[in-house]
N, C-alpha and C positions, 0 to 999 in steps of 0.2 A: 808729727808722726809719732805717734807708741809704738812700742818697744818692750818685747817680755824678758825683764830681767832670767838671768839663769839660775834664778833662786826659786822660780815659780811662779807664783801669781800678780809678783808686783809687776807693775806697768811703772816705766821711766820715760819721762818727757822731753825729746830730742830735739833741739832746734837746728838747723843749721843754714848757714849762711854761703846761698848760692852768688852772691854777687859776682861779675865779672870786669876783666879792664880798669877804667876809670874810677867808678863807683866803689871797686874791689880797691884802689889802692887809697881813695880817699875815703873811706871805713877802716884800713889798717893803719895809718900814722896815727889819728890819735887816740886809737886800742895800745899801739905799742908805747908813746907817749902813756897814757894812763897805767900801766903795768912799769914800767922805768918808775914812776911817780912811785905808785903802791908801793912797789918793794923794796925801793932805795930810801925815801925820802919818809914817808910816813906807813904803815901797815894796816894800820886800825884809826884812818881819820873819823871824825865826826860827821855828821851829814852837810851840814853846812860846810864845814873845809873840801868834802870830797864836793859837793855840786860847785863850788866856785873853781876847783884845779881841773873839772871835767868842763868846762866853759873855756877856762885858760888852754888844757890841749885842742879842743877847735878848734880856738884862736890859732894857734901856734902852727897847729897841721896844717890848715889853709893857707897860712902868710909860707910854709914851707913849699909845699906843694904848688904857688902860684898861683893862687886866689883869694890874693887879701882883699878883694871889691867883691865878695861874693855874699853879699846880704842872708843871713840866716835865717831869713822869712821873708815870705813875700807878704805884703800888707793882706793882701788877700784870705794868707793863712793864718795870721796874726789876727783877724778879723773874727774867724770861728773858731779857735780857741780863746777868745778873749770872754771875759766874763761881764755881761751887760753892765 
């Protein structure tokens, strides 16, 4: 959705996230995981440190939340993103 800033002509690029229930609560643990992270522990990690601790709160939020047998791909999707 755009969005006319009140400055005029600039256009601002609004995402928002309708998730509801389930979905809504297993997208918030590990956003709030990931921000506890960010702003206690490290601020300005590297890319590499941040993609390994945004795999780690996954992990983490799943085993919290009671879905630690919840495979993070199905072969199937693993199949078309994989690269020949």
């Amino acid at each position: 959705m755009l969005e006319l800033d009140s400055g005029g002509g600039h256009q601002a690029s609004i995402r928002r996230n309708i998730t509801t229930g389930l979905e809504r609560s297993i997208l918030a643990r590990p956003r709030d995981l990931m921000w506890d992270w960010t702003i206690f522990v490290n601020l300005f990690p590297d890319p590499i440190t941040r993609t390994e601790e945004v795999r780690t709160c996954w992990s983490e939020a799943r085993t919290q939340l009671g879905f630690p047998d919840i495979a993070d791909a199905t072969p199937a999707s693993n199949e078309q993103v994989s690269y020949p």
